[in-house]
MILO-277024 format. One record per atom (N, C-alpha, C): x, y, z. Coordinates in steps of 0.05 Angstrom, whole numbers, padded with zeros to 5 digits, always signed. Each point is the difference from the previous one (the first is absolute). Example, Ala and Ser with C-alpha at 12.3 -4.5 7.8 and 13.67 -1.06 7.14 Angstrom:
# residues 2
+00264-00114+00156;-00018+00024+00000;+00018+00024+00000;-00007+00021-00014;+00016+00024+00001;-00015+00022+00014;
//
This chain:
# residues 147
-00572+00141+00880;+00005-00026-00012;+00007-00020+00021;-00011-00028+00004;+00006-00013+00011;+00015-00028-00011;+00021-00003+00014;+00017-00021-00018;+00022-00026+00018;-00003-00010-00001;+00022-00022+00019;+00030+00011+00000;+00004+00000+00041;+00023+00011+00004;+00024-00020-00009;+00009+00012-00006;+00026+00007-00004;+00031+00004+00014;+00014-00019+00003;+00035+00004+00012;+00001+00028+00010;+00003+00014-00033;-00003+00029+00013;-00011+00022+00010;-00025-00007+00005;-00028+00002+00020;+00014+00008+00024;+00012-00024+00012;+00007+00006+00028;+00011+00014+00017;+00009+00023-00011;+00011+00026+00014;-00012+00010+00012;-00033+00003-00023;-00023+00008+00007;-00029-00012+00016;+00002-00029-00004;-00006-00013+00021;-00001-00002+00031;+00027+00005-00006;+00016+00000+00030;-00005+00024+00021;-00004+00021-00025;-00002+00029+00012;-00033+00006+00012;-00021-00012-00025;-00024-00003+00012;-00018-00021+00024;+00029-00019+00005;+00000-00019+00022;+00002+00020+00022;+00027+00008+00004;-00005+00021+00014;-00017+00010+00012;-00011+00023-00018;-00037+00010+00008;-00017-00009+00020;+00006-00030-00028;-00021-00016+00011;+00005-00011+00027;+00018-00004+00011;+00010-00009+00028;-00008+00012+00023;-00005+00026-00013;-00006+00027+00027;-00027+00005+00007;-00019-00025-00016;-00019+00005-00003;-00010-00031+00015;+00016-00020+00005;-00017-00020+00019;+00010+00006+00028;-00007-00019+00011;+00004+00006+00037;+00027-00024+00010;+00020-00011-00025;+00027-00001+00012;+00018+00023+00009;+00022-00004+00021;+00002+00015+00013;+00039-00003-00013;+00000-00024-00016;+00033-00006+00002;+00001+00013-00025;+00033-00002+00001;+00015+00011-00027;-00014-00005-00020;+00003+00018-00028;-00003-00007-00009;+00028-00012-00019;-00004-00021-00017;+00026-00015-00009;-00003+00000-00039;+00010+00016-00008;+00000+00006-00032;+00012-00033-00022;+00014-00007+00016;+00010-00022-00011;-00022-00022+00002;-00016-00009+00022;-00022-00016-00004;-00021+00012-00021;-00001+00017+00002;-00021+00013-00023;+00007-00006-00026;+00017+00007+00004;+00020-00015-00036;-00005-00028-00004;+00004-00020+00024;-00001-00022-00002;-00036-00012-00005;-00010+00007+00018;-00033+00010-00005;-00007-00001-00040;+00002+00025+00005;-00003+00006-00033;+00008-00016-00021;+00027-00009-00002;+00019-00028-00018;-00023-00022+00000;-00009-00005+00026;-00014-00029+00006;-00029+00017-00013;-00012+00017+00003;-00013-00003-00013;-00014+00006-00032;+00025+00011-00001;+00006+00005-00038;+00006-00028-00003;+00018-00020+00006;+00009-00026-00001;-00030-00025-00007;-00023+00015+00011;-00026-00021+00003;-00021+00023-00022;+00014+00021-00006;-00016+00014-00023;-00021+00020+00013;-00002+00001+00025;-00018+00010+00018;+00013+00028+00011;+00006+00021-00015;+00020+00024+00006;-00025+00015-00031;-00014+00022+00014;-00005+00017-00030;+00003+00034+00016;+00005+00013-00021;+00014+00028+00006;-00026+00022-00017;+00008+00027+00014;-00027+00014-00006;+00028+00016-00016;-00009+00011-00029;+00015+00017-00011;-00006+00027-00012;+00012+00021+00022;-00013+00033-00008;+00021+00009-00016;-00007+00026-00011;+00026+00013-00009;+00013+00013+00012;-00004-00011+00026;+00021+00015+00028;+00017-00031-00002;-00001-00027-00007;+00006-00015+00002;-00015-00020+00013;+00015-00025+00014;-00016-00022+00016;-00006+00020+00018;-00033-00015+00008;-00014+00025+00025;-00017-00019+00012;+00005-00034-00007;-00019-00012+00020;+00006-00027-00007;+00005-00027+00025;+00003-00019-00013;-00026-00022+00011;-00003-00025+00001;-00010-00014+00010;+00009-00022-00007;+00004-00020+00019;+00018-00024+00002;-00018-00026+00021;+00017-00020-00012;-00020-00016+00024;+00016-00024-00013;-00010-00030+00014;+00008-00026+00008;-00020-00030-00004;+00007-00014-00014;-00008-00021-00005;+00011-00020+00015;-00021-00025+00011;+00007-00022+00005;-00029-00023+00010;+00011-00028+00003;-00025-00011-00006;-00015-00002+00024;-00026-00005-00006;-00018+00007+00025;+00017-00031+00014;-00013+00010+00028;+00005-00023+00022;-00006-00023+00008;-00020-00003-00009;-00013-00028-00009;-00005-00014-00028;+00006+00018-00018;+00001-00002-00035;+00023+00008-00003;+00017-00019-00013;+00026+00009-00010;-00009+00009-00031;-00009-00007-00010;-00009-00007-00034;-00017+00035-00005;-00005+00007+00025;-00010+00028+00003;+00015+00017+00004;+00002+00032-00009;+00010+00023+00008;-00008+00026+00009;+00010+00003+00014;-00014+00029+00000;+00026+00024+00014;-00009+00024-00005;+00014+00022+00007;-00010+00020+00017;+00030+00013+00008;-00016+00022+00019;+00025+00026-00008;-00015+00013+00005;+00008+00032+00000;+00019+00002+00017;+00026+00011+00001;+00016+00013+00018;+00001+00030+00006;-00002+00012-00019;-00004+00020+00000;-00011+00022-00020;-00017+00023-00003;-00004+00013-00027;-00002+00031+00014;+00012+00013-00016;+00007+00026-00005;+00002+00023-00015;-00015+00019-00001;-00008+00015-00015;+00016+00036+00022;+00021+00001-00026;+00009+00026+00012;-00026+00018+00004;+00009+00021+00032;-00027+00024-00004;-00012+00016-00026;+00030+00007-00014;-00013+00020-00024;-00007-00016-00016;-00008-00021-00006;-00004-00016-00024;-00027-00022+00002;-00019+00009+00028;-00023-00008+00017;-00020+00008-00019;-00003+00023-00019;-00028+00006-00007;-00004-00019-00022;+00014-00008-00012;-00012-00012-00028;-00006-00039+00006;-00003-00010-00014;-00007-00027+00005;+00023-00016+00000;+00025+00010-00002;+00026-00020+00014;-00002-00024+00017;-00009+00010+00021;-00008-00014+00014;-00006-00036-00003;-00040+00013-00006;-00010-00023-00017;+00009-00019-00022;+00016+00021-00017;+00019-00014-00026;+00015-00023+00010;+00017+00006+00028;+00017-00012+00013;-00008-00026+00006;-00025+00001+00014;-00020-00028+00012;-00004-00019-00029;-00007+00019-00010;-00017-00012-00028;+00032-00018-00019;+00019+00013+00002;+00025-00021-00014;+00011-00020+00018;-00004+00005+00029;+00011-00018+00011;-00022-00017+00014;-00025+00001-00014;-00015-00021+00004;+00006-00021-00028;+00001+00024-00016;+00005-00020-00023;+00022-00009-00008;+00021+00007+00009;+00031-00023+00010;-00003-00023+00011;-00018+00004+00027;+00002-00026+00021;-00018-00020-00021;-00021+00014-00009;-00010-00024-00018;+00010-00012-00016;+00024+00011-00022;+00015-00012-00015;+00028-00011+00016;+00000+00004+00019;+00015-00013+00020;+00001-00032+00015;-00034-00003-00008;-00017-00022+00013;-00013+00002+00023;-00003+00024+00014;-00018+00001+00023;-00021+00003-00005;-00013-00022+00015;-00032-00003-00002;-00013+00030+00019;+00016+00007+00023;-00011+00015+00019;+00025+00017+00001;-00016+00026+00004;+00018+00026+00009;-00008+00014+00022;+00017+00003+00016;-00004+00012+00029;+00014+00030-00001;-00027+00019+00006;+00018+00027+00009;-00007+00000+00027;+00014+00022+00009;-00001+00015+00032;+00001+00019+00001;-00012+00011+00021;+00006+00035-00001;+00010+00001+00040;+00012+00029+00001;+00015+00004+00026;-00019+00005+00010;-00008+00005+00029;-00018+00015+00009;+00003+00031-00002;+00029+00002+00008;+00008+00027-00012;+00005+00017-00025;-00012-00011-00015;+00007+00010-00027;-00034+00001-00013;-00010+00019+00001;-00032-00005-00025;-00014-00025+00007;-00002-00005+00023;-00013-00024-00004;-00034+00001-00008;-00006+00013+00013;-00032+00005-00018;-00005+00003-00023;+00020+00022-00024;+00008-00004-00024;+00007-00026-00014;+00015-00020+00008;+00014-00016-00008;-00022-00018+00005;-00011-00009+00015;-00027-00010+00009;-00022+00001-00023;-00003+00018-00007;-00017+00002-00018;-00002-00014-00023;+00030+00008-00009;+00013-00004-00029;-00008-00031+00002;+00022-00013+00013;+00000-00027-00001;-00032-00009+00007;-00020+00004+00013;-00025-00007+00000;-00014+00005-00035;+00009+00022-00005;-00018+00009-00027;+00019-00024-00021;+00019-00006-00005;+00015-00018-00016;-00003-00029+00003;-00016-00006+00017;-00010-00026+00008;+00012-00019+00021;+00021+00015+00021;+00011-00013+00018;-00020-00005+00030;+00002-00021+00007;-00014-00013+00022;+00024+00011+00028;-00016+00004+00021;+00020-00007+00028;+00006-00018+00013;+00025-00014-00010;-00001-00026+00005;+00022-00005+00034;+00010+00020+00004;+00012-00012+00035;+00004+00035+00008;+00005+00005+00017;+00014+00029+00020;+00014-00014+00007;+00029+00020-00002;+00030-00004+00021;+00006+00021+00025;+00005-00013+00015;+00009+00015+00015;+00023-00001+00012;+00023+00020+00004;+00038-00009+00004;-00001+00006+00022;+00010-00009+00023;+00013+00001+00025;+00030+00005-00005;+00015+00013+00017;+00031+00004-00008;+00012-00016+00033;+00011-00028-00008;+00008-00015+00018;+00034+00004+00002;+00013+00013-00010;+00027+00015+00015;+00004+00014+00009;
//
């Protein structure tokens, strides 16, 4: 079941932040209290939905609104992060996930939704998905670590 997180979500959020942390190519702490703050802000914009097993929360996806840069009167969003615990990978969680929090940002007012994927994480998989759902490639990032 997929359903908008929740205050009390965040134990579990926090914990699959975690995970998820060990899985990009930062190298710093990780910090539980920004994650909390993370999550608030984006339960706060309605943009927080949770995957629900009967093991419990097993996956969230979250993300951020604000107006484009040359259109204020425009919005759009982007993904911060989405997560799908390992044991809870086979069934369509996942997709469910994309699929409510596309349809949040839209009742949110974003005209445009931006995902990303890590390089380290599925990216050929994740590639796919978002190609077969009708997403365009619209920039590559690349991070330099200047401290």
């Amino acid at each position: 079941m997929i359903r908008d997180g929740l205050e009390k979500d965040i134990p579990d959020i926090v914990r699959m932040a975690e995970e998820f942390w060990r899985h990009t190519q930062f190298d710093d702490a990780y910090d539980p209290i920004m994650v909390e703050c993370m999550a608030q802000e984006c339960m706060r914009q309605s943009l927080m939905k949770v995957l629900v097993t009967d093991k419990g929360v097993q996956g969230f996806i979250c993300g951020i609104k604000g107006p484009l840069m040359a259109s204020g009167d425009i919005y759009s969003g982007t993904e911060i992060a989405w997560w799908v615990d390992p044991d809870a990978r086979k069934g369509n969680g996942g997709i469910e996930l994309l699929n409510a929090i596309e349809g949040a940002a839209k009742a949110a007012g974003c005209k445009y939704w931006t995902m990303v994927f890590m390089a380290s994480s599925m990216p050929d998989e994740i590639e796919k998905i978002y190609q077969n759902r009708g997403y365009t490639l619209a920039e590559t990032s690349y991070t330099k670590r200047l401290l």
